[in-house]
Steps between C-alpha positions, in 0.01 A plus 500: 500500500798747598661438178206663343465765663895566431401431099213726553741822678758455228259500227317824623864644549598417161190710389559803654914499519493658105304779586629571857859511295391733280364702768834548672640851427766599334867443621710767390834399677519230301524686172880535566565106525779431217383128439220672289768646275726198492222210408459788185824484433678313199724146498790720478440658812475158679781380398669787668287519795422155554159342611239686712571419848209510788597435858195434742537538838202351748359276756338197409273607281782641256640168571263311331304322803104406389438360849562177752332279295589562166908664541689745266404558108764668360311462179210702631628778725463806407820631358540202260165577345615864475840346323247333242274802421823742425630205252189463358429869441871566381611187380858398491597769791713249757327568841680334799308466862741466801240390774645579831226482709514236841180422636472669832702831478454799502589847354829520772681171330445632115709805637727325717576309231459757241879420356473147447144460384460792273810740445665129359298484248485795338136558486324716251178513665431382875190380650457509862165337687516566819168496832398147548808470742563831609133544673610253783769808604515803550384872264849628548711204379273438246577867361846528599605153318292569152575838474885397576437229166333766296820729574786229428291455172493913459878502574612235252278681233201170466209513368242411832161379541295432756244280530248464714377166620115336521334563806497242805221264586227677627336191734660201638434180223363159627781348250755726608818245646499431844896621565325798395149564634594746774709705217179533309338681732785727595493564108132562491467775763815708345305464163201608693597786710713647243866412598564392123337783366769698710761313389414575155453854505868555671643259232326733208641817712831353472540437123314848431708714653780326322308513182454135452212375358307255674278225345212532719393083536365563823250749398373268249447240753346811720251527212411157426375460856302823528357346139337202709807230448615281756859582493624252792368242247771617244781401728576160492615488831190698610788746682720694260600279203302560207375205255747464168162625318535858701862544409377634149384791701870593608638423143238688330519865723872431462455567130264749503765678750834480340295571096264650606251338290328176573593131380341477175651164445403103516340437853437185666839318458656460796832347424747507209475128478803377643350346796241338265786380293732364789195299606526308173 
């Protein structure tokens, strides 16, 4: 019966989630980004420059984690669907994903470990999710530690974004695992009484003032639920991990942030088939 219901949320969410994109306004800090100006550019260019490098930094989320029960996609997270859209809408551009995300972490060990995880590999665009984790502590480090990542990018002259993640459960699930029942409701009430919404609006102060632009997931997920969908259904631990299905969401206001234009391309293929064909 549950697994209906959870058909029945992501169904209704996949209704809305075009027009509640569309609806998102304009983000004019990311009209500088210089990936939109190299996936335009020609072969000779790569040659010299090399392929398009993305570094994401995150919790588990970024990491690829779809829940308990079902583990990590790495087909399906978000940032590998945003590698396929920009090589299907500019074919033959090499674009490169260094995941660096560990389940668990938050924004303090992306800029503790800013040197080794992003500086190393010369990023041309970085991607930092950061609020699942960071809720547990408190406003300040939250603040100091992602501002202090937003600046090391600043300094070494890289291209930043910020996204923002899904919202938390709202209620504590039945089916949510018994190791973490009592979590669930902790989750729940900082949902509830407006702890993540906090969160969020110091992480968007942060990038602004810097003039990063921020791709606003979490007001998306805001919207879906004030549209009538149950958005604790979309996680598929019914706490903070979203199903593989919602991680188009992420991919999709990724593009529409750094082109500002939305996908136009094929939708509905998750993978690039090598996990289909190593299965052979």
């Amino acid at each position: 019966m549950y697994a209906i219901e959870v058909k029945q949320a992501l169904a209704a969410a996949e209704e809305k989630l075009p027009a509640l994109i569309a609806a998102l306004p304009p983000e004019p800090n990311g009209e500088g980004l210089r990936i939109r100006e190299y996936v335009k550019k020609d072969t000779n260019f790569h040659k010299q420059h090399g392929p398009i490098n993305i570094v994401v930094v995150g919790d588990s989320v970024s990491h690829g984690c779809v829940g308990g029960l079902f583990g990590n996609s790495y087909d399906t997270v978000y940032h590998n669907r945003l590698r396929l859209m920009i090589n299907r809408t500019f074919p033959g551009i090499p674009v490169n994903i260094i995941n660096t995300a560990v389940g668990g972490e938050c924004a303090s060990y992306a800029d503790e470990n800013f040197e080794r995880d992003v500086l190393s590999h010369h990023p041309d665009l970085v991607i930092a999710c950061f609020g699942l984790n960071d809720v547990n502590k408190e406003e300040e480090v939250f603040c100091r530690s992602l501002g202090s990542l937003f600046d090391q990018c600043k300094k070494n002259d890289l291209d930043v974004i910020y996204l923002s993640p899904n919202m938390l459960n709202t209620y504590r699930s039945p089916l949510t695992a018994d190791i973490y029942f009592a979590y669930a409701q902790k989750t729940a009430d900082m949902q509830n009484e407006g702890r993540m919404d906090r969160f969020m609006e110091l992480a968007r102060r942060e990038a602004q003032e810097r003039g990063i632009p921020v791709a606003d997931c979490y007001a998306v997920w805001r919207a879906l639920q004030e549209n009538g969908v149950d958005t604790t259904l979309l996680l598929a631990n019914y706490i903070n991990h979203p199903l593989r299905e919602m991680h188009a969401l992420f991919a999709e206001v990724l593009f529409l942030t750094i082109f500002s234009v939305p996908y136009g391309g094929e939708r509905g293929t998750e993978t690039d088939g090598m996990t289909a064909e190593a299965k052979k």
